[in-house]
N, C-alpha and C positions, 0 to 999 in steps of 0.2 A: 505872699506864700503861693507858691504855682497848684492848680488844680493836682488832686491827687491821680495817678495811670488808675487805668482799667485793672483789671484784674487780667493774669497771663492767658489764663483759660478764652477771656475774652479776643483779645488780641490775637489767638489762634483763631477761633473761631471766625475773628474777622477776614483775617487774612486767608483763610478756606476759604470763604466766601467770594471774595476777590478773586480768588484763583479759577472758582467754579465757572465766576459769570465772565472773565477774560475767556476762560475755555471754550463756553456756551460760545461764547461772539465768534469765537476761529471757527466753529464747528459749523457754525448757522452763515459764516460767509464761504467758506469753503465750500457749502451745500450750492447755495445760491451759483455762486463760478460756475462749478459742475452741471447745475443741469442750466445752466448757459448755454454753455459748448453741447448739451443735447438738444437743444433748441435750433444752435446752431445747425446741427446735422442734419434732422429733421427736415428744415428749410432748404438745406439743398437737398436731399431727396426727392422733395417735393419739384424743387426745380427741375430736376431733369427728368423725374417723371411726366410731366405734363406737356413740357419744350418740344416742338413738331420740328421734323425735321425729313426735310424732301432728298429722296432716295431717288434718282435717274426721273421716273415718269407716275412715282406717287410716292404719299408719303408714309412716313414712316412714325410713330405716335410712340408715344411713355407710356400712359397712362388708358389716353381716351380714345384714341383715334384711331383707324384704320388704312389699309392698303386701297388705292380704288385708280384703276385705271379703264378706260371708257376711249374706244377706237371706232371709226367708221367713217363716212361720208365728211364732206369738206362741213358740212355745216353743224355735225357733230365735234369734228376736231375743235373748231370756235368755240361750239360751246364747250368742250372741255378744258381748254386753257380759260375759260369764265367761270369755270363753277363755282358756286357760292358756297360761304362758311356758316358751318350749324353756330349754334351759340358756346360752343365751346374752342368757337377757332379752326376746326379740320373740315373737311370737306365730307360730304353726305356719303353714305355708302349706298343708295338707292341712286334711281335713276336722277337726275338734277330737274330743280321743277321748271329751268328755260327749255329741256327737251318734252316736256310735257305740255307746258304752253304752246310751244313751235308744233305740235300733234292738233293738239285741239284748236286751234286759232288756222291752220291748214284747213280740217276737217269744214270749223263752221264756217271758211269763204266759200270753199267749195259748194256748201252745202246754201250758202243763199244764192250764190250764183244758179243754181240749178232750180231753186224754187223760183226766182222771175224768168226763169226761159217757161218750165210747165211746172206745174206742181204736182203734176203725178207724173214726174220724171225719177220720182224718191230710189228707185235703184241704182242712179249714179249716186247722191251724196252715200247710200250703204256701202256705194264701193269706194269712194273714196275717204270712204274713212277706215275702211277694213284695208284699202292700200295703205295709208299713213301708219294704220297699228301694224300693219305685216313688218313695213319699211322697220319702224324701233324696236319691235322684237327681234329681227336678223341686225342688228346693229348692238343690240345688248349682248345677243348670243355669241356675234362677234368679239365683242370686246373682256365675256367670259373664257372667252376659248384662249383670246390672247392673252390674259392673266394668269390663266393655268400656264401657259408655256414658261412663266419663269422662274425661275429656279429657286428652290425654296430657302437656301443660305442668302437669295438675293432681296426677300420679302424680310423686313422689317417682325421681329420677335415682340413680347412683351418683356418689359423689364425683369417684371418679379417672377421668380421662381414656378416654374412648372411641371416640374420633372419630366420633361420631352427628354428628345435627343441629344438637345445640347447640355440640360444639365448633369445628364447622366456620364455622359463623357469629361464634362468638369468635377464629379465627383471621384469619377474613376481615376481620372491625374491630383485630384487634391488630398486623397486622404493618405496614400503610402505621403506626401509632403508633410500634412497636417504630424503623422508619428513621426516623421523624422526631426522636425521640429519640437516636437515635444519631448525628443529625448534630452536634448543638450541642457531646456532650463529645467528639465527635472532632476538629470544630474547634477548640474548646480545649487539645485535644491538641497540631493542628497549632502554635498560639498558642505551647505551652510546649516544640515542638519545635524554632521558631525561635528563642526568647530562650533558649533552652538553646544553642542553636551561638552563642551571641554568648561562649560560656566565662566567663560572669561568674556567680555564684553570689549574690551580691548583686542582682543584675538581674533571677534567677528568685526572690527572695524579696521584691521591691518589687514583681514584676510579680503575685507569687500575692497578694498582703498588699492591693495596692490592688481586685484582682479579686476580692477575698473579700468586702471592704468595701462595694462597689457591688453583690455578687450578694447581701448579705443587708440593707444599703438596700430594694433591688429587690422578695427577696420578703419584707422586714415588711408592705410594701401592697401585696403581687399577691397579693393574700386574692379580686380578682374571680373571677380565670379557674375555681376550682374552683364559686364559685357561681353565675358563668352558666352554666358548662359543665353544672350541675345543671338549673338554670333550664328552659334550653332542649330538654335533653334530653327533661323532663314537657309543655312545652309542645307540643313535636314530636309528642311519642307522643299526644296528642290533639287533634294539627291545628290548631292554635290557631293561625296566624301571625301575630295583633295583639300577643298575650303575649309571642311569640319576638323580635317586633322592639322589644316595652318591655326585653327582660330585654336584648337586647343594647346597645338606647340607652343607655338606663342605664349600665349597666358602662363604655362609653364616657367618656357624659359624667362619671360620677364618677372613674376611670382618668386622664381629663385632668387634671383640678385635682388629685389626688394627687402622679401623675407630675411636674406644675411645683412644687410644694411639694419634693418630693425633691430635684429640677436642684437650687434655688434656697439649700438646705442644704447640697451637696455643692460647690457652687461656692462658696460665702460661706465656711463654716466647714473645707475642708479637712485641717486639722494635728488638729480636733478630731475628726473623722470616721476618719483613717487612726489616730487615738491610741488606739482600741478594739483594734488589732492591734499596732500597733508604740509602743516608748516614745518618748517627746523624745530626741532626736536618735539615732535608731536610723539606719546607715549607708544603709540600705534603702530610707527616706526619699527620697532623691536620685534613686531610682527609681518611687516609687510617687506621690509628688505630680504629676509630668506624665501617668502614664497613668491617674490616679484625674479628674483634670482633664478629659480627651477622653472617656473615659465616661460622663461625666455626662449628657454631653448627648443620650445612649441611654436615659433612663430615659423620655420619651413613645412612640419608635416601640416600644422592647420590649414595654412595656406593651399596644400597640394588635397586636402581631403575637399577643401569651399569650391576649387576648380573641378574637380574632379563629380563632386555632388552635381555643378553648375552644367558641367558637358552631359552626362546621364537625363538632367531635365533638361537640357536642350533637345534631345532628341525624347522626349515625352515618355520614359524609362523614370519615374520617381517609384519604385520598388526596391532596385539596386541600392540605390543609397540606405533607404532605411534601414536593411540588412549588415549593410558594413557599417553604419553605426548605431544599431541596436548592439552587435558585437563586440566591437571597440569600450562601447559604455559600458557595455556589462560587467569588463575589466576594471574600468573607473569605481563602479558601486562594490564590487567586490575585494579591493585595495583598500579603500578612503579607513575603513576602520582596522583594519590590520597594518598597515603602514603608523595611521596617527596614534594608537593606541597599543597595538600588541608590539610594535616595536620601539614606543613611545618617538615619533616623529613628533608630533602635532601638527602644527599649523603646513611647515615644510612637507609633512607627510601628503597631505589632497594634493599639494599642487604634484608628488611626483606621480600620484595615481593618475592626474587629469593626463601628464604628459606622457602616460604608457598608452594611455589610450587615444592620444593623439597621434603617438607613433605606429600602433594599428590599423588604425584608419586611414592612414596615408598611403601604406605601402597595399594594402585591400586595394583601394583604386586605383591604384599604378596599376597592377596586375591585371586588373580585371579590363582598365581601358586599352593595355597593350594587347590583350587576348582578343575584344573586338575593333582593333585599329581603329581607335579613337585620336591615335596620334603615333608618332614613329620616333624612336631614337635618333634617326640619322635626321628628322627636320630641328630638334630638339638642337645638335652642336651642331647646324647650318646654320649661316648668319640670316636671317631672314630678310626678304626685300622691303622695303620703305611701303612698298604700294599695297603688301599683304598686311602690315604691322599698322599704316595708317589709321584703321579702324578702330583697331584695339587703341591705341594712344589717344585717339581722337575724342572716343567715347572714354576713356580712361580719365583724361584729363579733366573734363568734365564734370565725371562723378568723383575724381576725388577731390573737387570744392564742394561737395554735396559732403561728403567726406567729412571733410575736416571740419565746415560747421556743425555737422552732428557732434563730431565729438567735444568741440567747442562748449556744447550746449552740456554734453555729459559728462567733460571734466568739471565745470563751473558749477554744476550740481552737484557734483562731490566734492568739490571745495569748500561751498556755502556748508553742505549739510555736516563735513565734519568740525565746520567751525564755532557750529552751533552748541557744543560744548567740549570738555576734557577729559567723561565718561566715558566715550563711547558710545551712549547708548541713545541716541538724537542719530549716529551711522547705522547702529545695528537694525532700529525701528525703521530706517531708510530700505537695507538690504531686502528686512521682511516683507516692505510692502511693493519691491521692485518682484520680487519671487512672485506675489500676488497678483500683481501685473502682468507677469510673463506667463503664468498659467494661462491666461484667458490671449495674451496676444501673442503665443504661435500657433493657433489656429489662424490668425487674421493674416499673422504675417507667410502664412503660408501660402495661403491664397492670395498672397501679394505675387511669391514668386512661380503661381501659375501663372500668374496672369501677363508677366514677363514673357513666358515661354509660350502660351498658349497665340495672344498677341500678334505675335510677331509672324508666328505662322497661319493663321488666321489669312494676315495682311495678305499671305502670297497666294497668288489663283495658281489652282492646281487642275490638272484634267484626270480623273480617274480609271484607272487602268482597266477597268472590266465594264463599267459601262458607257466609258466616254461621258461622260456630266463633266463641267466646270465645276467648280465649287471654291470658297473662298474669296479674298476681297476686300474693300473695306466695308462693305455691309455687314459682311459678315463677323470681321472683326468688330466691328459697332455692338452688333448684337451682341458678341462675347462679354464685350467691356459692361455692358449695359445688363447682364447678365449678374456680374462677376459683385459688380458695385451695388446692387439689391443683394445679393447673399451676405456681401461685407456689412450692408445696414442689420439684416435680420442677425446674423451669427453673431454683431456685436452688443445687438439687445438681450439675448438670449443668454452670453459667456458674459456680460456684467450683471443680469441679474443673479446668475450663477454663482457668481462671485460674492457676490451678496451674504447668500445662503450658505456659502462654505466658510466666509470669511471667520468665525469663531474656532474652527476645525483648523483651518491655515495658521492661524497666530500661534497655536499648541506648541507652533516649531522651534518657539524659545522659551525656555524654560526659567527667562527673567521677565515678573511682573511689570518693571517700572518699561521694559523692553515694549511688552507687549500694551501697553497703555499709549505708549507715545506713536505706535504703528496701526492705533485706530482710523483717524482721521484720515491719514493719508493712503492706507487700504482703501476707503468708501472713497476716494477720490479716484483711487486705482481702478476700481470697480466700474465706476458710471465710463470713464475715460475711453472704456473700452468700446462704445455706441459709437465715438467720434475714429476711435482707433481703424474701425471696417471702413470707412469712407476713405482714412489718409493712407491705410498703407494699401489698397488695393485700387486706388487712384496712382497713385506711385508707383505701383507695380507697372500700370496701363502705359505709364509715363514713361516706363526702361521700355517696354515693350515695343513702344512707338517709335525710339531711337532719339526721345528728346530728351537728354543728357541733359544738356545747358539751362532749357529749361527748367527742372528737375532741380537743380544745383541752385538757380538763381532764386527758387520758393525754397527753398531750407536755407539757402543765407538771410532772408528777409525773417523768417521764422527764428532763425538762430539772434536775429540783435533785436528781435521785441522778448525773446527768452531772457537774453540775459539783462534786458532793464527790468523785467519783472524781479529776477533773482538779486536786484539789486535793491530793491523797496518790499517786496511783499513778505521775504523770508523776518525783517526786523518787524514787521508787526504779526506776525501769524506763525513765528517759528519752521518747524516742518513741515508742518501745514501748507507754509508760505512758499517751501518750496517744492511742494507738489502742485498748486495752484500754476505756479511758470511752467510747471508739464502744461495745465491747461491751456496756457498764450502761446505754447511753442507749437500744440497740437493745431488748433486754432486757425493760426496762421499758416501752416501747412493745407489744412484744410481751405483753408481760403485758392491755395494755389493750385490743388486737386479741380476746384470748381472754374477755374478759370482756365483749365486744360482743356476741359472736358463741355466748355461750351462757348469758349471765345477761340483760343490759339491752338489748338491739337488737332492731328489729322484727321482724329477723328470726332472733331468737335462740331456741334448744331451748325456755328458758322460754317466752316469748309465744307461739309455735309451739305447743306442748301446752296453752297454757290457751284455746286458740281452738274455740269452740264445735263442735259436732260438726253 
């Protein structure tokens, strides 16, 4: 006779149980990951804080160290290619103790030689030892005087924040960025605020699934905007305005013919386009073909609004933008519920709002950069020379293998996560905590795309019109960088613990429980992510800025195939979990290729930095 079962009540109760301590294990290794990857960061911070790096004829410190150059007599010049290292590695900021030695060891020969000729000759060793101190004081004063003469963009800064000169100018170009950036995922926001009140769960998983599709369409070929935004930047910084208005024709005219190649794919082949995120007959479907459909037709003016944003920050104007699209959106938030609900659209209804206000924003910068000849109609339908389009192709080509692995990485994330079930609601808790994500990283990724523009003009030595100074360089540009990537550490500890403290407030935005349960986990993973997030995308930034493209491409392909082995094991033991944790190895691994710019192969890396002539 077989033992008798449990009782049912039992057997729930077991199986609660199971469920709780499965839960606890995702939640406690997901913790662990995460503050991995801030470990990680940490450690490079640390690194390049401390790394000495010799600037012309001293050095230049992170952390500890100082400027110190020391000029005069042949036998001073010796000892200053000898000076010795304090205990931290750099070199003393006093006088060095071989010219203090070479004083006194001078002094007392002199001073015996004089005691066996007479001993009460003692007014020569006075004098020659007030000659030996005279001699180091006009040698030290010397070598003050020569310090002062150089130029202070040429003197090596501190990393961390100071609010001098320089940060203040970096504030002043980053924050009209920072709002521009913040309007588009807020819009977004609004987008998944309303198809969230529609209480369908299927409806915010057609509406993320087709939105995914079309945003990484969009950027495999919006490879322009980082390279004219480069473009322009150099041209600016040395007045060139023939060059600024090729580099923006160009971008134009190539962005056209792209941008209709994309319409022209998404509208023909739709079922194969949305099949990269959702399988054959996934219920979702039903959602995502009509607002994948109205989208489409947003792929020329987006394109002309990211060029157009990209030329205004090239020449260090991030105001402009923000205003044409503060404008633009405000049509988008003022549609979204009158479109989906008073005219009962739904789902079709955001995407037409999104794409009125795509169409605003486009025609806004046309105008505005024809008004200050930013570009010309007649260079526009001129076939442009090889030798001018070079660049753009060149660097183009480059980043759009940087390109296509991103999106590589962000369709296979939306593959995994809607496969994770039939509900919808493993997509919808994905969408939620991608929203929580983006709150805290368009401020980072803002200060990415200063750092592109800032960069690159940095690099160029300029001479100042009123009082003749140089200024500029790659010191200068070091310092920037070096600047930029302590603000990306501090801003990103700051906007995740931020993230933190809102995170209860954030989740509100779905008005389904079992939603907002499954969007815990991976929020708190969103959140920390953000510490690592300041280091990768304003390292990256450094990295368009610098013109190294290739590089750039060949760290996010390495970063894209340890993502997608993670999204291939960790999502089946940790669920969603599992695939916010492959954010962690994709970040990771970029991070890895940040640090390797920025102190073995980049221009303006510790290595080339110390082998630069003296």
């Amino acid at each position: 006779m077989p033992p008798p079962s449990p009782p049912p009540s039992r057997l729930n109760k077991n199986s609660h149980a199971t469920n709780n301590n499965s839960i606890d294990m995702h939640h406690s290794t997901g913790l662990l990951l995460a503050f991995s990857m801030v470990a990680s960061s940490l450690l490079l911070v640390e690194s390049l804080a401390i790394h000495t790096t010799s600037v012309g004829g001293g050095v230049s410190r992170g952390r500890r160290c100082g400027l110190l150059q020391i000029s005069g007599g042949d036998s001073f010049d010796r000892d200053r290619r000898s000076l010795s290292l304090n205990r931290f590695g750099c070199r003393s900021s006093a006088v060095s103790p071989s010219v203090l030695l070479m004083v006194s060891s001078q002094a007392n020969t002199e001073g015996e030689e004089a005691a066996k000729v007479d001993e009460e000759d003692d007014s020569q060793i006075i004098e020659a030892v007030s000659k030996a101190a005279e001699t180091t004081v006009q040698n030290t004063s010397s070598s003050t005087t020569k310090q002062s003469t150089v130029p202070n963009n040429q003197q090596p800064l501190s990393i961390w924040p100071q609010f001098d000169e320089l940060d203040k100018r970096m504030i002043k170009i980053a924050l009209p960025c920072i709002a521009n950036f913040a309007i588009n995922p807020l819009i977004g926001a609004v987008d998944l605020f309303w198809v969230n009140r529609m209480g369908n769960a299927l409806a915010v998983a057609g509406q993320a699934a087709a939105n995914q599709v079309f945003s990484s369409a969009f950027w495999v070929v919006s490879f322009l905007p980082s390279v004219t935004a480069t473009l322009v930047s150099k041209a600016n910084a040395q007045g060139n305005q023939e060059e600024l208005q090729d580099a923006v024709s160009q971008a134009l005219v190539v962005g056209f013919c792209v941008s209709l190649l994309g319409t022209f794919l998404m509208l023909r082949y739709p079922e194969k386009v949305l099949s990269s995120v959702l399988r054959e007959g996934a219920p979702a479907l039903h959602y995502a073909k009509p607002y994948l459909f109205i989208r489409s037709f947003a792929f020329l003016p987006s394109l002309i609004s990211l060029i157009g944003f990209s030329a205004f920050r090239g020449t260090l104007d991030t105001s402009t933008p923000l205003k044409i699209s503060l404008t633009a959106n405000m049509f988008n938030g003022i549609l979204d519920p009158i479109l989906m609900f008073t005219f009962l659209m739904g789902v079709p209804g955001a995407a037409l709002a999104t794409l009125s206000a795509e169409f605003i924003s486009a025609a806004s910068f046309l105008v505005l950069m024809l008004r200050r000849k930013m570009f010309r109609w007649s260079k526009i339908f001129r076939l442009p020379s090889w030798t001018k389009l070079k660049p753009l192709l060149k660097g183009g080509a480059a980043l759009q293998l940087r390109n296509v692995a991103l999106n590589v990485t962000f369709l296979a994330v939306a593959r995994v996560t809607q496969s994770l079930d039939d509900t919808g609601v493993a997509a919808a808790a994905h969408a939620l905590a991608i929203q929580v994500f983006q709150v805290g990283g368009i401020v980072l990724l803002a200060l990415s795309t200063v750092a592109q523009t800032v960069v690159p003009n940095e690099l160029i030595e300029k001479v100042d019109a009123t009082t003749g100074k140089k200024h500029g360089g790659k010191v200068a540009a070091k310092n920037v960088a070096n600047r930029l990537m302590s603000w990306g550490f501090i801003l990103g500890v700051i906007l995740g613990a931020l993230q933190m403290v809102l995170l209860p407030v954030l989740q509100k935005s779905s008005p389904l429980e079992e939603v907002r349960q499954a969007a815990v986990m991976p929020s708190v993973l969103a959140s920390v992510y953000q510490i690592m997030n300041g280091l990768v995308f304003i390292g990256e930034g450094i990295m368009v800025g610098c013109g190294n493209f290739l590089q750039l491409s060949l760290s996010t392909v390495v970063a894209t195939i340890a993502a997608l082995i993670s999204l291939n094991t960790l999502p089946k033991a940790f669920g969603l979990s599992g695939v916010w944790m492959s954010f962690g190895v994709f970040n990771s691994f970029r991070l890895l290729g940040v640090w390797l710019h920025q102190t073995r192969f980049g221009p303006l890396s510790n290595n080339k930095m110390e082998s630069k002539p003296a």
